[in-house]
BANUTI-378585 format. One line per field, with one value per residue (C-alpha): residue number from 0; residue in one letter; x, y, z. Coordinates in nm, 3 decimals. Example, Ala and Ser with C-alpha at 12.3 -4.5 7.8 and 13.67 -1.06 7.14 Angstrom:
BEGIN
n = (0 1)
res = (A S)
X = (1.230 1.367)
Y = (-0.450 -0.106)
Z = (0.780 0.714)
//
This chain:
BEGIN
n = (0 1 2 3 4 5 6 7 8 9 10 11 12 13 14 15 16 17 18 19 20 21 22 23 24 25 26 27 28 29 30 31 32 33 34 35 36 37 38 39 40 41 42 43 44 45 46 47 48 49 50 51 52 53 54 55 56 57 58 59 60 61 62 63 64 65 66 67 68 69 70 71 72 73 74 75 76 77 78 79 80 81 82 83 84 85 86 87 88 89 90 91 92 93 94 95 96 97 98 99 100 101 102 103 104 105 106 107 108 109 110 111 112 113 114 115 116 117 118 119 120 121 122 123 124 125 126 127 128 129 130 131 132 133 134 135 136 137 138 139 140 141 142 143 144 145 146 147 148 149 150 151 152 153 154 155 156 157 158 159 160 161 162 163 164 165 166 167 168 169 170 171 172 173 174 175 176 177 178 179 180 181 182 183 184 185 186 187 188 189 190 191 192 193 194 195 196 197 198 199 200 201 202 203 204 205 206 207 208 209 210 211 212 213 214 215 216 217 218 219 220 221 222 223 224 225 226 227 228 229 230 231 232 233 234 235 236 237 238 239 240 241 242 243 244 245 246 247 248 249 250 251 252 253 254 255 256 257 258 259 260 261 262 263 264 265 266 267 268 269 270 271 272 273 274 275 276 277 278 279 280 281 282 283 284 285 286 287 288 289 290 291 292 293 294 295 296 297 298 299 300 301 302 303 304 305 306 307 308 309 310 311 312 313 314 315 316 317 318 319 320 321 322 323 324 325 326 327 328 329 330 331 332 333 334 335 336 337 338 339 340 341 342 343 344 345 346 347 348 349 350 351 352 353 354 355 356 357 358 359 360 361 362 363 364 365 366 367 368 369 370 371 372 373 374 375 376 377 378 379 380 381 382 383 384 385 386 387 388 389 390 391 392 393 394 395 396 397 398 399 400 401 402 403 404 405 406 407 408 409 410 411 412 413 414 415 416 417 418 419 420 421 422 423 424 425 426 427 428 429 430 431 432 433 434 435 436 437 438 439 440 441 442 443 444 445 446 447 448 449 450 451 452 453 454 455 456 457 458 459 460 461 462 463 464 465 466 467 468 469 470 471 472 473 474 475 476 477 478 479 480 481 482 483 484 485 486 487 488 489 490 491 492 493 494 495 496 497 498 499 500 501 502 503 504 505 506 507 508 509 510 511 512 513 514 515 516 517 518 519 520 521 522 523 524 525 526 527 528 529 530 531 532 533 534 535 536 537 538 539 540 541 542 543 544 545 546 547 548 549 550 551 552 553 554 555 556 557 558 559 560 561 562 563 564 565 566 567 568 569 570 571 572 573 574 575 576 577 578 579 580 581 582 583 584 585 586 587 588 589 590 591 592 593 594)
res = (X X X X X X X X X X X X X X X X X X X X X X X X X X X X X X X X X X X X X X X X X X X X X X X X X X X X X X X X X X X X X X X X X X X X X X X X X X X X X X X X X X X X X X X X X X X X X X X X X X X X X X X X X X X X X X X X X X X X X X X X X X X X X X X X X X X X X X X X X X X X X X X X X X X X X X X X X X X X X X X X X X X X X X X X X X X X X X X X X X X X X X X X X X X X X X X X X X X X X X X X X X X X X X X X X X X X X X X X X X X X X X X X X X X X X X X X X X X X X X X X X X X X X X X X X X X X X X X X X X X X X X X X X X X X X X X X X X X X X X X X X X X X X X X X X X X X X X X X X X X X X X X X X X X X X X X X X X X X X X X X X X X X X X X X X X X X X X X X X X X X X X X X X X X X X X X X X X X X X X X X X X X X X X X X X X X X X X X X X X X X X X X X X X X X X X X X X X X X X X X X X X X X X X X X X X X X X X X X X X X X X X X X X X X X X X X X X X X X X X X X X X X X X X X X X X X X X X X X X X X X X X X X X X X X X X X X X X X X X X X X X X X X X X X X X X X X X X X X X X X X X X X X X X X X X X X X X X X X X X X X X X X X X X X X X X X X X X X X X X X X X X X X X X X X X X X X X X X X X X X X X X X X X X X X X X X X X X X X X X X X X X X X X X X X X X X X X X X)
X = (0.000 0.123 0.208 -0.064 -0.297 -0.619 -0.717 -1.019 -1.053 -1.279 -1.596 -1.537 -1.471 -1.129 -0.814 -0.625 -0.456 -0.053 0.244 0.310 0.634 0.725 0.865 1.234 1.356 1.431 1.306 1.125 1.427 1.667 1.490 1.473 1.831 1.894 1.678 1.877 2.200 2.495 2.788 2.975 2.769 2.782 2.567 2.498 2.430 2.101 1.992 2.060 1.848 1.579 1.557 1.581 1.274 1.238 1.366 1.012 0.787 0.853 0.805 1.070 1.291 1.254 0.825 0.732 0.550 0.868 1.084 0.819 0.850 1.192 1.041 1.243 0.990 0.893 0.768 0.473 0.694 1.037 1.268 1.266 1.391 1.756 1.861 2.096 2.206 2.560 2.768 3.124 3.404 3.509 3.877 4.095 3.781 3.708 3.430 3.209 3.398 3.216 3.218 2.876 2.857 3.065 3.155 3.012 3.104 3.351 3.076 2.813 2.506 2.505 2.242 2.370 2.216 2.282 2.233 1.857 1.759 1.885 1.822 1.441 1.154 0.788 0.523 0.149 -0.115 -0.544 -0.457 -0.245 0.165 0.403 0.796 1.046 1.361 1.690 1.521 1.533 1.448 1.285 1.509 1.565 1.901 2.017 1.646 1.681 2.060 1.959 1.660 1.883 2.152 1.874 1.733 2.074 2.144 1.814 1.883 2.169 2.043 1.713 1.745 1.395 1.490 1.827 1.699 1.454 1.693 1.961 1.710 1.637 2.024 2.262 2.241 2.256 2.151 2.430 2.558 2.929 2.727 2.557 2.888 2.999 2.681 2.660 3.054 2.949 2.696 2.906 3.144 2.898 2.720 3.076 3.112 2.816 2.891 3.219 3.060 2.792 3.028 3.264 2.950 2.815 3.156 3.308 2.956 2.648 2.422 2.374 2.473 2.164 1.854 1.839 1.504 1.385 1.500 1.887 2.215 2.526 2.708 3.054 3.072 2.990 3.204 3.526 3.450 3.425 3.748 3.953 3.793 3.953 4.289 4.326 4.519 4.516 4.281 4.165 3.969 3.586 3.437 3.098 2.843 2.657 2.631 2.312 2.226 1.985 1.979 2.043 1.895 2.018 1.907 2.223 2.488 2.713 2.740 2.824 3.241 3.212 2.950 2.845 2.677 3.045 3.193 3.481 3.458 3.550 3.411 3.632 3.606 3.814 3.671 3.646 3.558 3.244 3.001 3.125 3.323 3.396 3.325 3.600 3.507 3.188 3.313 3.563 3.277 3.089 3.336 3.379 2.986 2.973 3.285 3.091 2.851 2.934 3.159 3.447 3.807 4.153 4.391 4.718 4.996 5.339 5.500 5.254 5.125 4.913 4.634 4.335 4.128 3.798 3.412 3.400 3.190 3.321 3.129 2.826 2.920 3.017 2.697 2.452 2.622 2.556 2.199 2.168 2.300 1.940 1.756 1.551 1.441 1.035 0.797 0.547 0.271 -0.083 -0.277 -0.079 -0.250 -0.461 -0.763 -0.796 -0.622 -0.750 -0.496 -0.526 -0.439 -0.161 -0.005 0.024 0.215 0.442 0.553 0.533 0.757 0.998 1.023 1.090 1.372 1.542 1.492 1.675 1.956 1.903 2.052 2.370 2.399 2.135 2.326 2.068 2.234 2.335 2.205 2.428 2.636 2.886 3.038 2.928 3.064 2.846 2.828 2.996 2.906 3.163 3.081 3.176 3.271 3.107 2.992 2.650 2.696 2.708 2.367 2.292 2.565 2.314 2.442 2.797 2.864 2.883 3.111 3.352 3.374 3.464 3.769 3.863 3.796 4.152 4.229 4.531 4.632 4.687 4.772 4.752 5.113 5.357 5.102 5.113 4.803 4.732 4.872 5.043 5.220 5.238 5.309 5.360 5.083 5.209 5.063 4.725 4.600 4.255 3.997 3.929 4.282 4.243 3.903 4.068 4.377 4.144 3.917 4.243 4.338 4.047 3.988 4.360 4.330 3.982 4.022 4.421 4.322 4.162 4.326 4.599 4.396 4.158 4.482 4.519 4.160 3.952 3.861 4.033 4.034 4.312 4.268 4.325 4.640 4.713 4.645 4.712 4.405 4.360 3.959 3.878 3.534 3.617 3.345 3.421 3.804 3.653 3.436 3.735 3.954 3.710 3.615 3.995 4.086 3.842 4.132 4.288 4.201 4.487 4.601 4.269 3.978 3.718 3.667 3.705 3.421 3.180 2.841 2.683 2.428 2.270 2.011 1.656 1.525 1.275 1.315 0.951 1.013 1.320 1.185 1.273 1.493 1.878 2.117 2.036 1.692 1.595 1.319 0.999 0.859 0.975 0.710 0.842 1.227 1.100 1.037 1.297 1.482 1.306 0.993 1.022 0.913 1.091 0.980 0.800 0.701 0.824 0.782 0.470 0.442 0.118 0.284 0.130 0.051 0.080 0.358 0.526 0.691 0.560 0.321 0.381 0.087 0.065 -0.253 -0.075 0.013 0.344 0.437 0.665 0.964 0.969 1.241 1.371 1.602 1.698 1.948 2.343 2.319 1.991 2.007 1.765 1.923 2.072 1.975 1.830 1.898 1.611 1.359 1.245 1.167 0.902 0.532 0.316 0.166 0.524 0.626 0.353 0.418 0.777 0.688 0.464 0.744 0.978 0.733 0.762 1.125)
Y = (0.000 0.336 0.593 0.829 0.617 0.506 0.116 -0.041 -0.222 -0.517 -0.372 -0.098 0.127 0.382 0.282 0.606 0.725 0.597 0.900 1.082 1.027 1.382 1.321 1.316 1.068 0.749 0.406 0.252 0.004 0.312 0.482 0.160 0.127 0.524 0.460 0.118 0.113 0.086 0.410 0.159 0.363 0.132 0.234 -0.048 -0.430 -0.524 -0.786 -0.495 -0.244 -0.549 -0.609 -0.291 -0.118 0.231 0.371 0.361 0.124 -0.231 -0.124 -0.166 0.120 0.059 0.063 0.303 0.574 0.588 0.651 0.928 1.067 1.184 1.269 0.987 0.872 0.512 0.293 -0.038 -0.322 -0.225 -0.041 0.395 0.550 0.567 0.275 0.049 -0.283 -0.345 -0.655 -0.658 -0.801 -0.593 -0.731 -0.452 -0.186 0.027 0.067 -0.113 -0.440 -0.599 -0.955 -1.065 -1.437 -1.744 -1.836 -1.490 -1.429 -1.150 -1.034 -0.976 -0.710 -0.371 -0.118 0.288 0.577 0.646 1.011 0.954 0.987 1.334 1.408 1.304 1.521 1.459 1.709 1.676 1.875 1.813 1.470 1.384 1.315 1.385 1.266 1.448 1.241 1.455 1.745 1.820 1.612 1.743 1.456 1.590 1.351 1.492 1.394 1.047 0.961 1.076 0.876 0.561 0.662 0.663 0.311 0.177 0.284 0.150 -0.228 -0.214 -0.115 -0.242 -0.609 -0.737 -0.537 -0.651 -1.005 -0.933 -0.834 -1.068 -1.344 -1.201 -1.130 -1.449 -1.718 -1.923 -1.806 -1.931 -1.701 -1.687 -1.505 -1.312 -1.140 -1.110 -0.946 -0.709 -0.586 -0.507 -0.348 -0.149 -0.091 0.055 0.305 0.420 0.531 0.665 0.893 0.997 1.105 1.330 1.444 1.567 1.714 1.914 2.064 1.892 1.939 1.705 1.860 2.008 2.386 2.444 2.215 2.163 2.076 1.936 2.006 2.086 1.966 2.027 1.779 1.921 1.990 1.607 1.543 1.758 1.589 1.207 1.281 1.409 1.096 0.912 1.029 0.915 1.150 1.191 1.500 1.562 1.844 1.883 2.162 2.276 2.131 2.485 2.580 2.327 2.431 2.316 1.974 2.103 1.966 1.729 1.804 1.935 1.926 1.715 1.997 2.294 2.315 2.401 2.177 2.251 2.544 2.763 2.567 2.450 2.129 2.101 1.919 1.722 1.449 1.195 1.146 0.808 0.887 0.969 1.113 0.859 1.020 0.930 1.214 1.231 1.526 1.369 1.051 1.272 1.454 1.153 0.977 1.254 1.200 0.836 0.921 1.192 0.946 0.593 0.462 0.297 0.411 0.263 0.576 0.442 0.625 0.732 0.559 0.293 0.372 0.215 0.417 0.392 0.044 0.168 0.071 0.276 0.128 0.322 0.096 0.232 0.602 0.622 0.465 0.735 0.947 0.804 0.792 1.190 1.246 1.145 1.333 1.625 1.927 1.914 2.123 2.269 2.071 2.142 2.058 2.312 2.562 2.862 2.806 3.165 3.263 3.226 3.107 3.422 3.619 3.371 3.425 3.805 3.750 3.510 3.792 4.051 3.827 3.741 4.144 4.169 3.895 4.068 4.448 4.258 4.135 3.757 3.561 3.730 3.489 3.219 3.134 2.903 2.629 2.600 2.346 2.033 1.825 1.980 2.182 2.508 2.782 2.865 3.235 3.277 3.533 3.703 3.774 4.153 4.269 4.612 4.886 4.846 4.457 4.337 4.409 4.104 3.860 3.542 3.388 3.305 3.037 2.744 2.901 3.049 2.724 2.572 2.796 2.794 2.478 2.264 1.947 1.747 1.569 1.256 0.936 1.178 1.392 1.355 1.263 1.452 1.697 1.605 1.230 1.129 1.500 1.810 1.928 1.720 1.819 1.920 1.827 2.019 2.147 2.272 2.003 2.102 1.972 1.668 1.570 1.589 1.381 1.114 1.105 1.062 0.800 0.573 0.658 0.536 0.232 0.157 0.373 0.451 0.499 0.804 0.900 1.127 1.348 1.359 1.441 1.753 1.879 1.765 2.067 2.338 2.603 2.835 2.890 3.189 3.282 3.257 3.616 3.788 3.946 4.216 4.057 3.917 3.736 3.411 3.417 3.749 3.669 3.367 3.594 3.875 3.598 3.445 3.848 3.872 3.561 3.711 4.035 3.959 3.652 3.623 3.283 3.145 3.242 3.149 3.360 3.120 3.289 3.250 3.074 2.966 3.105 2.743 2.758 2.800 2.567 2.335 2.564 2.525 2.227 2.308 2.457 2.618 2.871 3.059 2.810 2.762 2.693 3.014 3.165 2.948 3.034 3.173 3.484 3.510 3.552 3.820 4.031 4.230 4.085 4.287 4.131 3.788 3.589 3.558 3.241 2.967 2.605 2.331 1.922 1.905 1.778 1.992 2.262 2.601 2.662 3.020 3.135 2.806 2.636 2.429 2.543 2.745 2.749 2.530 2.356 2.180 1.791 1.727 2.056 2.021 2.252 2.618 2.757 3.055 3.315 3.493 3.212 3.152 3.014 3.081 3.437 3.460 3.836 3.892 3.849 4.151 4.247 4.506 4.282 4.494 4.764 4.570 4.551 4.221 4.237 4.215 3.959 3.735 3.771 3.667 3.394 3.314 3.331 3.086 2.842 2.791 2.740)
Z = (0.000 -0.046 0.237 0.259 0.067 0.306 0.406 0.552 0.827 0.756 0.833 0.587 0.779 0.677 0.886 0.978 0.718 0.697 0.676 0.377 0.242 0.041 -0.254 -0.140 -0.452 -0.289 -0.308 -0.007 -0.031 0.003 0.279 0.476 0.466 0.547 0.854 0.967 0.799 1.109 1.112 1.407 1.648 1.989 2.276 2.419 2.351 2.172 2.388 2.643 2.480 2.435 2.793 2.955 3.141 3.192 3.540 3.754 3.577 3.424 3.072 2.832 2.754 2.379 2.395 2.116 2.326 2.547 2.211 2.107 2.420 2.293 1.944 1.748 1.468 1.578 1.290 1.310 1.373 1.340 1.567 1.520 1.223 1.302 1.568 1.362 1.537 1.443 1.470 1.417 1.648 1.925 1.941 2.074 2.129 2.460 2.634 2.376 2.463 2.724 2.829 3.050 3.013 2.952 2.582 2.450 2.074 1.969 1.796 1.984 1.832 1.925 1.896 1.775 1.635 1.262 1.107 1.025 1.363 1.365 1.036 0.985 1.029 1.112 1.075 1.118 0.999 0.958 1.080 0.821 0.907 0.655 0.689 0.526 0.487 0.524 0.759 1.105 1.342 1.677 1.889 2.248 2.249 2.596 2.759 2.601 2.703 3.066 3.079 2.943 3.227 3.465 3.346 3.322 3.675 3.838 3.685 3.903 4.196 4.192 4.279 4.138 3.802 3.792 3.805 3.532 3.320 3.358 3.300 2.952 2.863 2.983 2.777 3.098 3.434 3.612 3.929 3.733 3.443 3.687 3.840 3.458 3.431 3.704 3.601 3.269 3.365 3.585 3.324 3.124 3.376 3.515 3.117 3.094 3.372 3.257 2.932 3.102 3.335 3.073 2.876 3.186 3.220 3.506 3.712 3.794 3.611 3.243 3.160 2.993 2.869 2.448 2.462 2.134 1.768 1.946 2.006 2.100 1.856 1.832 2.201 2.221 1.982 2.102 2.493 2.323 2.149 2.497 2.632 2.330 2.437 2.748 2.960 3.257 3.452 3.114 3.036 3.043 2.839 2.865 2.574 2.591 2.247 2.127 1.736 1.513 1.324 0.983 0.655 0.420 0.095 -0.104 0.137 -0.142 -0.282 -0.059 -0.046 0.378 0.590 0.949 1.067 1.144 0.799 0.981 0.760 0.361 0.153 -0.131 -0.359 -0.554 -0.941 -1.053 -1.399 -1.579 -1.276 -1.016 -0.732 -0.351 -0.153 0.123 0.285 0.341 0.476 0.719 0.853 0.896 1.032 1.355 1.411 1.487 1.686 1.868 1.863 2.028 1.774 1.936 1.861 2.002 2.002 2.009 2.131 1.924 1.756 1.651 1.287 1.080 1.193 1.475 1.495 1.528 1.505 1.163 0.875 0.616 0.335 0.502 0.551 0.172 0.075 0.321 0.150 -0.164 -0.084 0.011 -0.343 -0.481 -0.155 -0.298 -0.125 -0.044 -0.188 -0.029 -0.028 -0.157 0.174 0.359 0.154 0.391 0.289 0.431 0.083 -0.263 -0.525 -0.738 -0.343 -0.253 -0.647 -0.607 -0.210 -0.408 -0.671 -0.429 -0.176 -0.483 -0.520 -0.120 -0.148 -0.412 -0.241 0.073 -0.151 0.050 -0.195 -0.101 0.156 0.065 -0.246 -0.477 -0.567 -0.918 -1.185 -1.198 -0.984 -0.911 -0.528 -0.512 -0.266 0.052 0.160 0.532 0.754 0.982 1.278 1.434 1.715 1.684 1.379 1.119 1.067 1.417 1.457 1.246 1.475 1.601 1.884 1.872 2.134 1.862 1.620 1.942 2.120 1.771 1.782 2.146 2.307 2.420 2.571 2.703 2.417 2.597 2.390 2.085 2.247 1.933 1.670 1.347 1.366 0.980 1.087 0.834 0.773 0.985 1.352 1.648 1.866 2.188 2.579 2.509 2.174 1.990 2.051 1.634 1.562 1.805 1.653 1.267 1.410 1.538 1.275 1.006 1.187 1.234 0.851 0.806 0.941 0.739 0.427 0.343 -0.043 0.074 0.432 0.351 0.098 0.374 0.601 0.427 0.362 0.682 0.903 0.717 1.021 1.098 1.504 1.630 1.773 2.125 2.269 2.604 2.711 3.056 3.094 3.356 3.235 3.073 2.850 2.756 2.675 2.442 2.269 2.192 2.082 1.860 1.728 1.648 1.496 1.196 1.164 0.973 0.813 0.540 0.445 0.484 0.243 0.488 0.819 1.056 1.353 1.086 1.026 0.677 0.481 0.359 0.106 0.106 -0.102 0.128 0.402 0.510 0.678 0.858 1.192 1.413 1.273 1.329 1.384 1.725 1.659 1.893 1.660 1.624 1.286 0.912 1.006 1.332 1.175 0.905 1.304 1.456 1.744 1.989 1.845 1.815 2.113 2.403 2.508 2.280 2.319 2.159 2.104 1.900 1.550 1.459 1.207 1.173 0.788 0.835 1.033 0.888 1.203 1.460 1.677 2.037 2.209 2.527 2.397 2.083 2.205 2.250 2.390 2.721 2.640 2.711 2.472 2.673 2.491 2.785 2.838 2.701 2.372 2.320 2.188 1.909 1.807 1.458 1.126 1.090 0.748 0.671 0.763 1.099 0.854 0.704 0.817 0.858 0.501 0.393 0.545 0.490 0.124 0.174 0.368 0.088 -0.151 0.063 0.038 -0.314 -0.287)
//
């Protein structure tokens, strides 16, 4: 049956009517494997996962309306879009190596996240649901790895829970598998805890909440790669900085990825229009390690690269996949029905006259016809004059630049690997992450590693600078503002974000890169006017101010966005649109719809 399409039950009455696919040119073959395929993400074993109950009941973790609760898009009769189960030998690995009963396989199933549950969204509207395959998801991933941490934490201390489980896991109940059991389970939590730890910045608790539709990847990242290393009293920086999931659609072909661009893109032709897209892989390749994969950093002088979890094969063919993914079009049902078509035709051309006036494509660069990499626009951010006044918030792109980290089993190593400068006791977290990331693509991928060596996170940090301030924060900030003057050498401004394109933009709530301003309407306001506080979790979209929508009544709503908070400055972007009025802006909102 087709998605969308509507079944009877047999007493002929309609079944509800099945999601709506939009038309991002895949085959249901292809999307099944974008939603299952395994990165080498490891969170835990799947018999694990199987048997686990939530923290204060004895249903299982992995029951569909406990997954929702998190916003991961469940599916009838198969695990959420997004949780791959991967089985591979764990000879040599870390923390993913865990032994819990006598005569257990090397390779024993895990379950991980792949990019699909990030980078799916959902949106519902008149009953119907429509999935959009390459957009933002609304995932709250910090609520979900707590509540796991929480579940985790009460098998092992809650005896009837603990026997529950460990009934369901071991292969034989025998009380020898039992203490194997109970110190892999202890294994597990104690890493666990590390992890958040190092996340929260050294503390107990989070810095801030993300709330749905957010995270801080690269902080997660930067903290899972000092972990990586090993060294001793390492540092813990603060994940603060949570930014929007971005879209999909066209990212092949942008030459800088991420929201501050610190990655480039590259590729290796293979003749005719067949290409391997290293840049890709690298990027991909420091999300599963941000991301549970599994990587043995081994200290100098032992070459031959990093044995990791990696499934390169997979991560080339993702992005294989994305190559086909299409940006959606508005569709058809989403029409006001407030609005004739011969009123919403003249908003369009008046909107398309707006965009023009406001020179947007400046920055929101259409991409071209063809295959082929196009250069993003990056915006600098300033410390002060005309053009600061259109700075968003610049936690992301500043803890991109500053954040260090003892270097740890990576002291010695090449920062490029195979070529360049011996990193030193503590260096940029940036250069620690490309390091790693070479060398688990070394050891899995040497056709392509040192080309990736020399193009993976092409950032030039900003020098190190004595500064009289006594504010931490505030010395960040005027190193990151400075590291922009000048930026010679480098053709890209490294305290930057991207302009990324508009097409499909519609379905890419909520907006800014730190997802801080609810609706497209809402973003066409000036700063001063956009709201202050919003809700967010629910699926139902709001045709009109094209987002989701904020009031408390809408189901799913639990979050209270509040940009009062660090990182959650919804200021900038300014760009003449606070001199427009409301007609105005509904016609450019009308216009954006159609792209």
């Amino acid at each position: 049956m087709l998605a969308g399409t509507v079944a009877c039950k047999p007493n002929g009455k309609p079944l509800p009517p099945g999601p709506d696919y939009t038309d991002s040119g895949w085959t249901e073959a292809g999307r099944t494997k974008w939603y299952e395929a395994t990165q080498g993400s490891r969170l835990m074993p799947f018999e694990w996962f199987n048997a686990l109950e939530q923290a204060d009941s004895e249903r299982p973790f992995r029951d569909d309306a406990n997954l929702e609760s998190f916003r991961f898009l469940t599916r009838k009769d198969a695990l959420p879009a997004g949780f791959a189960v991967d089985k591979q030998s764990d000879e040599g690995f870390t923390f993913s190596k865990l032994r819990w009963y006598e005569g257990q396989p090397k390779d024993e199933p895990w379950i991980g996240l792949n990019c699909s549950a990030c980078h799916t969204a959902q949106l519902s509207y008149q009953g119907q649901t429509h999935v959009v395959d390459g957009g933002p998801s609304l995932l709250d991933f910090q609520s979900f790895i707590e509540a796991l941490d929480r579940s985790l934490t009460a098998t092992r201390t809650d005896p009837a829970k603990f026997d529950r489980f460990a009934k369901k896991v071991l292969k034989s109940d025998t009380p020898a598998n039992r203490v194997m059991l109970t110190q892999a389970l202890d294994a597990l939590i104690k890493w666990q805890a590390t992890i958040d730890r190092m996340n929260n910045g050294g503390e107990a608790q989070a810095p801030i909440r993300y709330g749905f539709a957010r995270l801080d990847a690269f902080g997660h990242i930067f903290n899972k790669v000092a972990l990586l290393a090993d060294a001793p009293g390492q540092t813990a920086n603060r994940s603060d900085a949570p930014v929007s999931y971005p879209f999909l659609w066209d990212i092949y072909r942008q030459d800088r990825l991420q929201w501050n661009g610190i990655v480039s893109s590259g590729r290796i032709g293979l003749g005719g229009d067949r290409y391997v897209d290293f840049g890709a892989i690298g990027r991909n390749a420091g999300e599963v390690i941000g991301v549970f994969g599994d990587v043995i950093v081994r200290p100098v002088p032992k070459m031959g690269g990093f044995p990791s979890s990696l499934n390169v094969t997979n991560l080339d063919w993702l992005e294989v996949q994305l190559r086909h993914a299409k940006a959606p079009k508005w569709p058809e049902s989403f029409n006001d029905a407030a609005i004739t078509p011969a009123q919403r035709q003249t908003m369009v051309a008046s909107g398309r006259d707006l965009f023009d006036q406001l020179n947007c494509e400046a920055c929101h660069i259409t991409p071209p016809a063809g295959d082929s990499v196009y250069k993003v626009a990056m915006t600098p951010l300033q410390p002060s004059g005309a053009q600061a006044v259109n700075n968003t918030d610049p936690w992301m792109a500043c803890n991109a630049l500053t954040y260090t980290a003892k270097t740890g089993r990576l002291q010695g190593r090449k920062d490029g690997y195979i070529s360049g400068t011996p990193l030193p006791p503590e260096a940029p977290l940036a250069t620690m992450l490309a390091t790693t990331v070479k060398g688990a693509l070394l050891a899995k991928w040497k056709e392509i590693a040192e080309i990736v060596a020399t193009t993976f996170i092409g950032v030039r940090l900003p020098p190190e600078i004595e500064l009289a301030i006594e504010d931490e924060d505030e010395a960040r900030l005027e190193k990151c503002f400075r590291a922009n003057v000048p930026a010679t050498g480098n053709a890209v401004p490294p305290f930057a974000y991207k302009g990324r394109p508009l097409d499909g933009i519609w379905a890419t709530a909520p907006f800014l890169h730190n997802g801080s301003v609810p609706s497209l309407f809402d973003l066409m306001r000036a700063p001063a006017d956009r709201p202050k506080t919003f809700q967010l979790g629910t699926r139902e979209y709001d045709v009109v101010n094209v987002g989701y929508r904020q009031d408390a009544a809408a189901p799913g709503n639990s979050f209270r966005f509040d940009t009062s908070l660090r990182g959650n400055s919804n200021s900038g972007h300014v760009y003449g649109v606070d001199k427009l009025n409301d007609d105005q802006r509904r016609a450019l909102v009308e216009y954006l719809k159609t792209l």
